[in-house]
C-alpha positions, 0 to 999 in steps of 0.5 A: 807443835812444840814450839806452838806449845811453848809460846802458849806456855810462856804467853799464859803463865805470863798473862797476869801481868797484864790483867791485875792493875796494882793502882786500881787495887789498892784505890779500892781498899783505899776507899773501903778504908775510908782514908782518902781525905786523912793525912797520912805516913806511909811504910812501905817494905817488901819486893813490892814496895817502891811500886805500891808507895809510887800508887798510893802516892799517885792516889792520895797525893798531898794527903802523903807527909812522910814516907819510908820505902825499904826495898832490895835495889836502889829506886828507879823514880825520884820523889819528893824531899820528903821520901826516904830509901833504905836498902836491904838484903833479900834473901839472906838479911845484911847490915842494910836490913839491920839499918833498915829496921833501925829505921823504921822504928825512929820513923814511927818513933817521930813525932807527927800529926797525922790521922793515918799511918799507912803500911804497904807489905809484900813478901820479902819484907822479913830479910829486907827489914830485920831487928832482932831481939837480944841476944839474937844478931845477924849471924843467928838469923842467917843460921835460921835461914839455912836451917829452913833450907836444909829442913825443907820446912815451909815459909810460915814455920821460918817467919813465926820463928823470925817473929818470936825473936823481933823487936819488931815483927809479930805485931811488936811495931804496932806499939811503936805507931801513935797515930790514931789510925793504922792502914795495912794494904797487904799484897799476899805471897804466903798460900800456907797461911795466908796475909797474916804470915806475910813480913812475919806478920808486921802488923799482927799480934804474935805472942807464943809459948815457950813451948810453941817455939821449941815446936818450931825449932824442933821442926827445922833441927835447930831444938837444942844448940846456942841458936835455940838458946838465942831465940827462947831468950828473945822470946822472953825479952820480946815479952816486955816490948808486946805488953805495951798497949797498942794505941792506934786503931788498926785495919788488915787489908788484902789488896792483891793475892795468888788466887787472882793470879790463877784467874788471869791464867785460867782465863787467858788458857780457856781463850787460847782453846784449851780445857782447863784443869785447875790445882787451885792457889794455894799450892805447896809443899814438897816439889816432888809432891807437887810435881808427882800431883801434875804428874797424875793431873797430866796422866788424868787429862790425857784420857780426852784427845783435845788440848788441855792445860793443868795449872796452879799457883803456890809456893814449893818448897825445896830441901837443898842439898848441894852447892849448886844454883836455882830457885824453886820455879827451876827445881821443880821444870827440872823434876819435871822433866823426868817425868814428862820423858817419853811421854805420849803427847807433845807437852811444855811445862813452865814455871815462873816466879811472879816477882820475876827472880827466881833466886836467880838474878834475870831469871824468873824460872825454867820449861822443860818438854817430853825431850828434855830428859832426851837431850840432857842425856846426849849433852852428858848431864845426869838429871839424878846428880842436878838434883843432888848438887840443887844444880837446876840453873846449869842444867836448864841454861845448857839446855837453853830452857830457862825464862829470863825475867826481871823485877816485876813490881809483883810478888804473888808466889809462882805459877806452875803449868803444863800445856799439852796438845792434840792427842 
C-alpha cells in the first residue's frame, strides 16, 4: 500500500509540469500587450530565464534585436550572435552577479531603436543580478542574506531591503530604459506579496522612509551595526538615481504563478481517486506552523474512511541553526515525520521544489511516511538533533527518501502534499 501511496505522491506533486505550457503562457500576454508586431530588446534574468528568452524568441522571431539572459549556469542552446549570457550566483550573490548587474545597466544604457524593451523575471534574479548602491558591496549583501536565515524572516522583508540599497531594483532600472514602451512578463515565485516582490521588485517603484527601513532591519536583527549603516546610507544615495523621471510606458504582466500549480495537482489527484482537501496557494510561514496546519487537515480528513490527499503550494520559511545541509521542501518531509509516527493510516508526505533544486544540488525535496520515525530510530538517527544541526539532506539520503530533480525551466514555489489511503 505504501508503495501504491508514493508512486501517487510523487505522480501528483509532479503533474504540473506536464500541464503549464511556459510558450503558450507567455504568447497569451504577448498578445494582450499588443507587442507582437513591435521591435524589441529582451532582459531576461531569473532560474527561469534562459527557457522564457528561448519562448519569446520562438514567438516574436525577427522582431528580437537584442537580448540579455542572466541565468545561474551556463546555456544549454545556442542562439543567435546577437545574444549575450552572463552567470551569476544564486543563492548567495558572487563577482558574476556584480558583472551581471553591471551588465544590464550598459545594455539598457545602449543606445536603440526599438519600440519595446521587454523583461522576463523569475524568482532568483535579486542574488543572480545584483548592484548595490554605495557603500553597500558584496560581503554586506551575503551578511543580509544570513541574517534572514538566522531570523526566519520571509522573502518579501530580505528583498525590500535588497531594493532600498540597489542601484537597480526597486524600480531604479526603470530610469535607465529609453525605449518608448516596457513589457514585464513576470513568472511569480513570491506567495507573501505576490508578482510585485519578485527580483526585488525590478520593474516597480520602491522608494521608502528611513523609518520603513530601520522596521525591516529590526526584523532580521540587523537594527544597529555598520550593516545597518551601509544600508540607510544606500537609501539616502538610492534617493538621487529614483528622482530621475521614468520615461518609457511601463506594463506589469503575470504569465505564470503558484495558484495554476495547485490546480494541475488538484486535478491530476481528483483523477487518481482521491478527495481533495486543498491549503490554497499561498502557503508560508514558519515550517513547523505549516507542518502543524497539514498535521490538523490529516487528523481532519481521516474522519471519513475513503483515500484523500491534503495539498498546497508556497514557500516555508526556515530559521536555521546548525551546520548541516537542506533545503525548505526537505526540512519540512523531516518535520513531517515525527508527526506522521505512528499514525493510524498508511500515508506518504511529499515535498517538492518546483524549480527542481532544493537548495541542494540534484534534489528537488524529500517524502517521508508513518514508518519513517521508526526506521530513523533503528539506524540510530535522532530526529530532534536533524533538526538542530538543519541536517534534513543526511537524514532523508540515509534513509533513501529524498526526490532527485534537476533545473526545470520553472520556479513557481514548492508543492507540499500528503496522500493517505483507505481507512
Amino acid at each position: 500500500m505504501t508503495n501504491e501511496l508514493l508512486n501517487d505522491a510523487l505522480a501528483i506533486s509532479d503533474a504540473w509540469s506536464s500541464e503549464l505550457d511556459l510558450r503558450e503562457l507567455i504568447d497569451t500576454e504577448l498578445r494582450a500587450s499588443g507587442v507582437m508586431s513591435h521591435s524589441v530588446d529582451v532582459v531576461a534574468v531569473g532560474k527561469a530565464a534562459r527557457e522564457m528568452a528561448l519562448a519569446t524568441r520562438d514567438l516574436l522571431g525577427a522582431h528580437v534585436r537584442r537580448q540579455l539572459i542572466i541565468v545561474d549556469e551556463g546555456p544549454a542552446f545556442s542562439m543567435d550572435s546577437d545574444v549575450e549570457f552572463v552567470i551569476g550566483e544564486h543563492p548567495l550573490p558572487g563577482l558574476g552577479s556584480l558583472m551581471a548587474g553591471e551588465r544590464l545597466v550598459e545594455f539598457l544604457e545602449t543606445s536603440t531603436d526599438v519600440e519595446c524593451t521587454i523583461f522576463l523575471v523569475s524568482g532568483g534574479a535579486s542574488s543572480l543580478c545584483a548592484l548595490p548602491q554605495s557603500p553597500m558591496e558584496l560581503d554586506d549583501l551575503h551578511e543580509l542574506f544570513a541574517a534572514a536565515l538566522e531570523s526566519g524572516t520571509d522573502i518579501t522583508t530580505l528583498n525590500q531591503l535588497r531594493a532600498a540599497s540597489s542601484r537597480i531594483a526597486g524600480g531604479a532600472v526603470l530610469r535607465l530604459v529609453h525605449t518608448p514602451h516596457t513589457l514585464a512578463l513576470i513568472m511569480v515565485d513570491n506567495v507573501v506579496s505576490g508578482e510585485r516582490w519578485v527580483a526585488s521588485a525590478l520593474t516597480y517603484d520602491y522608494e521608502p522612509k528611513s523609518d520603513d527601513v530601520e522596521s525591516l532591519l529590526q526584523k532580521i536583527g540587523r537594527d544597529t551595526g555598520p550593516l545597518a549603516a551601509k544600508i540607510l546610507e544606500a537609501r539616502n544615495r538610492r534617493g538621487e538615481v529614483m528622482g530621475r523621471p521614468v520615461t518609457s510606458a511601463l506594463d506589469n504582466r503575470v504569465i505564470a504563478e503558484p495558484a495554476g500549480v495547485l490546480a494541475a495537482v488538484a486535478q491530476e489527484a481528483t483523477r487518481r481517486g482521491y478527495r481533495v482537501i486543498d491549503l490554497g496557494g499561498s502557503l508560508h510561514g514558519d515550517v513547523q506552523d505549516v507542518v502543524a496546519l497539514m498535521g490538523e487537515q490529516l487528523s481532519a480528513g481521516s474522519v471519513e474512511d475513503g483515500p484523500f490527499c491534503v495539498m498546497g503550494v508556497g514557500e516555508v520559511t526556515l530559521r536555521v541553526r546548525g551546520s548541516g545541509t537542506g533545503g525548505r521542501c526537505q526540512e519540512f518531509a523531516w518535520r513531517m515525520a515525527e508527526l506522521l509516527d505512528g499514525f493510524e493510516r498508511n500515508v506518504v508526505v511529499a515535498a517538492r521544489a518546483t524549480d527542481g533544486r532544493d537548495f541542494v544540488k540534484g534534489i528537488a525535496g524529500g517524502w517521508v511516511d508513518e514508518t519513517t520515525a521508526r526506521r530513523a530510530r533503528e539506524r540510530g538517527i535522532d530526529w530532534s538533533s536533524v533538526v538542530e544541526e538543519s541536517d534534513s539532506y543526511s537524514a532523508l539520503n540515509e534513509l533513501g527518501q529524498l526526490i532527485t530533480g534537476g533545473r526545470t525551466g520553472w520556479n513557481l514555489c514548492d508543492v507540499y502534499l500528503a496522500v493517505v489511503g483507505e481507512a
